[in-house]
N, C-alpha and C positions, 0 to 999 in steps of 0.2 A: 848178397849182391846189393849194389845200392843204386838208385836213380836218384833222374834231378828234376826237383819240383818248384816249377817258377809259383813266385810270390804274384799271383797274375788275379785277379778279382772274377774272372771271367772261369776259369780252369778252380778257383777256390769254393764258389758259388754250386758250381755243378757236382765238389767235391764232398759237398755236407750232402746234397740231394742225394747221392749214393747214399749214406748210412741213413737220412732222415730227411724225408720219407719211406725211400724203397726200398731199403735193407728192414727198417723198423715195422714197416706195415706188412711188408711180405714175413717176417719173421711169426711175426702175432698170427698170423692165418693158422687156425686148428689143421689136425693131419685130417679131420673130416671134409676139410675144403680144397686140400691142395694134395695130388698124391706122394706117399710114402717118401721115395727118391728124390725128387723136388724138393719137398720140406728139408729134406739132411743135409742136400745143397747149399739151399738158402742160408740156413743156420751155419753151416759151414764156411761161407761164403761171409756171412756178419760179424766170423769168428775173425776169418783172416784180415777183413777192413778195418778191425778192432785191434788187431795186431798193429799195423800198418801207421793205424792212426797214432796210437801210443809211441812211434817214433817220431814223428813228425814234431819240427822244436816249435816253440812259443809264438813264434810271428806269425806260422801256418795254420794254426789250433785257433780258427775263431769261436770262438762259442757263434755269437749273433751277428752277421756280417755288418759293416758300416754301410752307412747310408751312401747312395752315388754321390761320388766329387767329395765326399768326407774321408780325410787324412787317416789312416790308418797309426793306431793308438797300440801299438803293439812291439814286441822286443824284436830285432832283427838287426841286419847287417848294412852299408851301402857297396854298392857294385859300380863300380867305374869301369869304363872303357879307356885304352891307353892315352887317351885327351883328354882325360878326365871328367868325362860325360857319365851323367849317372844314368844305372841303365835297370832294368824289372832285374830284381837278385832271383837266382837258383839255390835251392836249398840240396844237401848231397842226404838222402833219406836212405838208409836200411830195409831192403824185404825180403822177405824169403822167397827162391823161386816157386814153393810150393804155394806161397798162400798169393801170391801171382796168380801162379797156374789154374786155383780153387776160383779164382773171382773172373779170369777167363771163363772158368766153364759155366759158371753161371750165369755169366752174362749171355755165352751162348745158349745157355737154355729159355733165358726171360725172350730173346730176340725172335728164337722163335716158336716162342707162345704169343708174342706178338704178331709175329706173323700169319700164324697159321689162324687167330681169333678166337679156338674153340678150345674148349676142357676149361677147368677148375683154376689154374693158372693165368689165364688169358684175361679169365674171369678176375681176377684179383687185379690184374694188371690193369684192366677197364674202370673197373671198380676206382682205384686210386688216380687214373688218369680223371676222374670223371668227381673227383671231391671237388672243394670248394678250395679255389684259388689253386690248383694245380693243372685248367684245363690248358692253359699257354705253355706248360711245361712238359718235355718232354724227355723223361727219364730213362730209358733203357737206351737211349742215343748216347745220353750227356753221359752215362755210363760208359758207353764204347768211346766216347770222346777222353775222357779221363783214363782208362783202361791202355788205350794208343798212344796215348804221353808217358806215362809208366813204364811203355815197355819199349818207348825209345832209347837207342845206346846211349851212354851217357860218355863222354868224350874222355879219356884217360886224362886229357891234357888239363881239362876243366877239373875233375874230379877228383882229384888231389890236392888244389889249393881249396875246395870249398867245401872238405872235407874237416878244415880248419875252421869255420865258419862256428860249428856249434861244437869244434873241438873240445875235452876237458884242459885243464892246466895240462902243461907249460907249450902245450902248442897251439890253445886256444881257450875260448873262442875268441873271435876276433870280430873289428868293429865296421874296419873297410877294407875292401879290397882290391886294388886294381889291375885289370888283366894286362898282358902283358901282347904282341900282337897277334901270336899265333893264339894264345888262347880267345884273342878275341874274334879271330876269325873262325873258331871251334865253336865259341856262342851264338854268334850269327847261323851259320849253319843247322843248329840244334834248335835257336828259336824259331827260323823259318819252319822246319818241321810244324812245331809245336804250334804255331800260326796257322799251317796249316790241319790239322788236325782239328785243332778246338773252330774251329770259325769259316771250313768249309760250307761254301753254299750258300755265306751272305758277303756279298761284293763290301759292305759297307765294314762288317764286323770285320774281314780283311784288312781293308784299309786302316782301321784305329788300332786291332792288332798290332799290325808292320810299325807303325808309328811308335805305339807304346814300347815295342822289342826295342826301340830306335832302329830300325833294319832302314827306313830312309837316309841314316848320317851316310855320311860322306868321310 
């Protein structure tokens, strides 16, 4: 199956946090610290976002993110709107539903060891919330936040021509693209999702989201 993953700083940022820190840190925890079941998850779950990742093309794959308001130095496409406004690109990514459905469930298991505070789990979860320079951050959310864009439809209409994007020869890859009107009516829809998703709950990050979608043009 394949999903669409915007080239967005905000959905990128939360997307490394998933494997590093809290795939990487929960992984390390000995079976003495975390029980049985849980560990096989976790690692299970490291397996699948290592799969996942290994698809993701070159503009998506930052090693170190850039600095804010610094121009991203990286291979990718431009995306236009049919007046030729450049708009955040969608990238058309391969996953399997299985290793989907693996990071589903570990996410619901982190949520609620987070929830409930107590056992060995919770414990680790604490533990890494409570390192240095992670206290502002808040990982098993940004997870469910990334997890919920993932597993948005991906619009037939869209996903055809942007499957051309990181195509091999002779039908790609390609350098720009621009949508046509229904498809860009399909994008809109899709980013508003994805707007809301990532950036529920702060009035402000709403607003810069909408913007950055261009979901304000006219």
């Amino acid at each position: 199956m394949y999903v669409l993953v915007p080239d967005d700083a905000a959905f990128l940022a939360r997307l490394r946090e998933i494997e590093d820190p809290l795939m990487v840190d929960l992984r390390d925890y000995g079976l003495t610290e975390i029980y049985l079941e849980q560990a096989e998850l976790i690692r299970s779950a490291y397996d699948a976002w290592h799969n996942f990742h290994q698809q993701l093309p070159p503009a998506l794959r930052w090693q170190k993110l850039p600095p804010e308001g610094a121009p991203q130095d990286q291979e990718g496409y431009a995306l236009h709107d049919p007046r030729g406004r450049q708009l955040t690109s969608l990238y058309a990514v391969e996953v399997s539903a299985r290793d989907l459905g693996i990071l589903r469930d570990c996410y619901t298991m982190l949520a609620s060891a987070e929830v409930q505070g107590t056992g060995p789990l919770a414990q680790a979860l604490s533990d890494l919330q409570r390192a240095p320079g992670n206290e502002s951050r808040h990982f098993v959310d940004g997870f469910r936040r990334v997890l919920e864009v993932l597993e948005l439809t991906a619009p037939y209409i869209l996903l055809e021509s942007l499957k051309r994007v990181t195509a091999p020869p002779p039908k790609g890859p390609i350098l720009a693209l621009t949508l046509s009107g229904d498809q860009y009516s399909a994008y809109k829809t899709l980013c508003e999702e994805i707007v809301s998703v990532l950036s529920a709950g702060d009035v402000l990050a709403v607003d810069f989201h909408r913007q950055m979608y261009a979901l304000y043009a006219s």
